[in-house]
C-alpha positions in Angstrom: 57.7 115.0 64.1 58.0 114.2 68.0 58.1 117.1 70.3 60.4 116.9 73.1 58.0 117.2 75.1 56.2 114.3 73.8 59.6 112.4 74.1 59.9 113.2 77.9 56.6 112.1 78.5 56.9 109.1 77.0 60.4 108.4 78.9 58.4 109.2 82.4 56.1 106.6 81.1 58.2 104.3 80.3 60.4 104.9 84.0 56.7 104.4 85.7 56.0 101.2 84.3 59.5 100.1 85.3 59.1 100.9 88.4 55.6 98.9 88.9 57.4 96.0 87.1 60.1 96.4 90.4 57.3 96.7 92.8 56.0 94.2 91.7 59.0 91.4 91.6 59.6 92.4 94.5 56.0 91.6 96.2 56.3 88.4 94.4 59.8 87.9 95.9 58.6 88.6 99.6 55.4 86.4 98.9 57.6 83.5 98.1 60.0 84.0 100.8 56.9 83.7 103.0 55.5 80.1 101.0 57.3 76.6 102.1 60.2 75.3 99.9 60.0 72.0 98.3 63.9 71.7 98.5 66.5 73.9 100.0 66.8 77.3 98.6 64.4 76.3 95.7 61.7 79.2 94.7 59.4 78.9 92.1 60.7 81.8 91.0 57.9 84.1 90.1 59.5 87.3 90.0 61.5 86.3 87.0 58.7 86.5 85.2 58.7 90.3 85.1 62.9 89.6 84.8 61.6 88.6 81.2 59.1 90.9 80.3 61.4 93.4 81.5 64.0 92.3 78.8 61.4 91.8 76.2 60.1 95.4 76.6 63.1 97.3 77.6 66.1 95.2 76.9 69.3 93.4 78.6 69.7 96.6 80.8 66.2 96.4 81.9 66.0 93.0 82.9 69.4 93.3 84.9 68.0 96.6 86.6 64.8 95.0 87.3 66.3 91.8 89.4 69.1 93.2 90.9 66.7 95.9 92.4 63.9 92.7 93.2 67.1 91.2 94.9 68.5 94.3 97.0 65.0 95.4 98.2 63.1 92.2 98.9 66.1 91.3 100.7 65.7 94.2 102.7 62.1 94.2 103.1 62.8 90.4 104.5 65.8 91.3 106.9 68.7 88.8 105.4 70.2 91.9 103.4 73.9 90.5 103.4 72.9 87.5 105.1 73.3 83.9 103.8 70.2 83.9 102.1 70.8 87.3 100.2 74.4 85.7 98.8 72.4 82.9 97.5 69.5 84.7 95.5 72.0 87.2 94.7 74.5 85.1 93.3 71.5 82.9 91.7 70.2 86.2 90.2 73.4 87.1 88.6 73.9 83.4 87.4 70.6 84.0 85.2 70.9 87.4 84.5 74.3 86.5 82.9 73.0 83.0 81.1 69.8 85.1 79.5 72.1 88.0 78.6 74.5 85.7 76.7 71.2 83.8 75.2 70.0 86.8 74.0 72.8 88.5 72.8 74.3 85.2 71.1 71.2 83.7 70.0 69.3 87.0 69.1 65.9 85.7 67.2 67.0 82.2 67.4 65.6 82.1 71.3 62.3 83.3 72.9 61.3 83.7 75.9 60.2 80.0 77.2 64.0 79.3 76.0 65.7 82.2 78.0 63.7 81.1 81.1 65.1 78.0 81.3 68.1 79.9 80.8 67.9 82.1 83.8 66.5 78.9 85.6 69.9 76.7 85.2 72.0 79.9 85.8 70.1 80.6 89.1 70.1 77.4 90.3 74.7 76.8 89.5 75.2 80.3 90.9 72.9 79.5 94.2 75.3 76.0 94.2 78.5 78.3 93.5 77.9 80.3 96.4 76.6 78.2 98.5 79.9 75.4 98.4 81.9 78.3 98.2 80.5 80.6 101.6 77.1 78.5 103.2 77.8 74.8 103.3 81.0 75.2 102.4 81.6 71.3 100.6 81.9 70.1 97.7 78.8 67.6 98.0 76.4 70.2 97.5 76.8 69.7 93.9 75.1 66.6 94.5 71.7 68.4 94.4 72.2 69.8 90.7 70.6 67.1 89.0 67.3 67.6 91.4 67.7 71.6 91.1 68.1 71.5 87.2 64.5 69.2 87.0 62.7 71.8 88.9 64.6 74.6 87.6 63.2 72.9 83.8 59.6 73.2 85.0 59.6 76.3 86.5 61.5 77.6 83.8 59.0 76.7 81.3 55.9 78.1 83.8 58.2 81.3 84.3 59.2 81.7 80.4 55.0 80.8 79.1 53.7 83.4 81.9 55.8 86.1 80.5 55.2 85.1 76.9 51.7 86.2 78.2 52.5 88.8 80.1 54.6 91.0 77.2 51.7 89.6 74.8 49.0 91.5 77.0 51.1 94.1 77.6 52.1 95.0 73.9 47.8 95.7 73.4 48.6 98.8 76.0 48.6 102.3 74.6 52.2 102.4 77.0 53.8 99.6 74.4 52.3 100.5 71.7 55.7 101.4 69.9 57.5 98.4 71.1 57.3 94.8 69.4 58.2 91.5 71.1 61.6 90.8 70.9 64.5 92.3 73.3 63.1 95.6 74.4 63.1 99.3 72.5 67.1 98.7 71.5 66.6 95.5 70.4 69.7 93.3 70.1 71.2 93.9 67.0 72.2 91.4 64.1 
């Protein structure tokens, strides 16, 4: 039998880890603020890799505080908090976190992570467009871009979603997750 103590613990644990797995999105979020842009408001997106392995360790709420968080203090840390370029990775981080959330809760086992990257890669990039007709640009033609966004949002989904496939693999050897299994976190999603 577990000992509440041992159960406290084990949630401190668990909070620790969650909150390297912020601090570090959101270094990877400053760092590629910092690196040149191929297109327009196009990242590589690097912290979504710990979006994923957040959801494959501690689930949908995990992931959704993990990159809302990334979003609101790399923001800050970069000065645009509210500014044009917050709306967009906001928006664009909503758009994926909503698009993964539905995969995973819809598809359950049928998806894994490579899958759910690309995912959260073609919700980012329509909710960057969404806001950015709507409040930046403000015109219609911006959707002309989606076809160029989607093909990078394809590779970078498929780097992002292998990465964290590693990532969760590696991490699931730790003594930390060694009660959790691959799949959607401690709760996973139920059938």
């Amino acid at each position: 039998m577990i000992s509440s103590a041992d159960e406290q613990l084990e949630q401190i644990r668990q909070r620790v880890f969650m909150a390297l797995f912020i601090a570090l999105a959101v270094g990877l979020h400053t760092l590629e603020a910092l690196l040149p842009n191929p297109l327009p408001w196009f990242r590589v997106g690097l912290a979504n890799i710990l979006a994923l392995t957040a959801l494959s360790i501690y689930g949908l709420k995990g992931m959704w505080v993990l990159s809302l968080s990334r979003i609101f203090i790399g923001s800050l840390l970069i000065g645009n908090l509210f500014g044009p370029g917050f709306l967009l990775s906001f928006c664009g981080g909503v758009g994926a976190c909503l698009l993964m959330s539905a995969g995973a809760l819809l598809l359950k086992r049928g998806i894994g992570l490579v899958g759910l990257s690309l995912l959260g890669a073609t919700g980012h990039v329509c909710g960057q467009l969404l806001i950015a007709s709507l409040v930046v640009v403000q015109h219609q033609s911006i959707w002309l871009l989606l076809p160029a966004f989607l093909f990078f949002a394809l590779i970078s989904g498929v780097i992002n979603g292998l990465a964290a496939d590693l990532l969760v693999d590696y991490l699931l050897k730790h003594p930390a997750f060694c009660d959790c299994r691959k799949g959607f976190g401690r709760h996973h999603v139920e059938g």
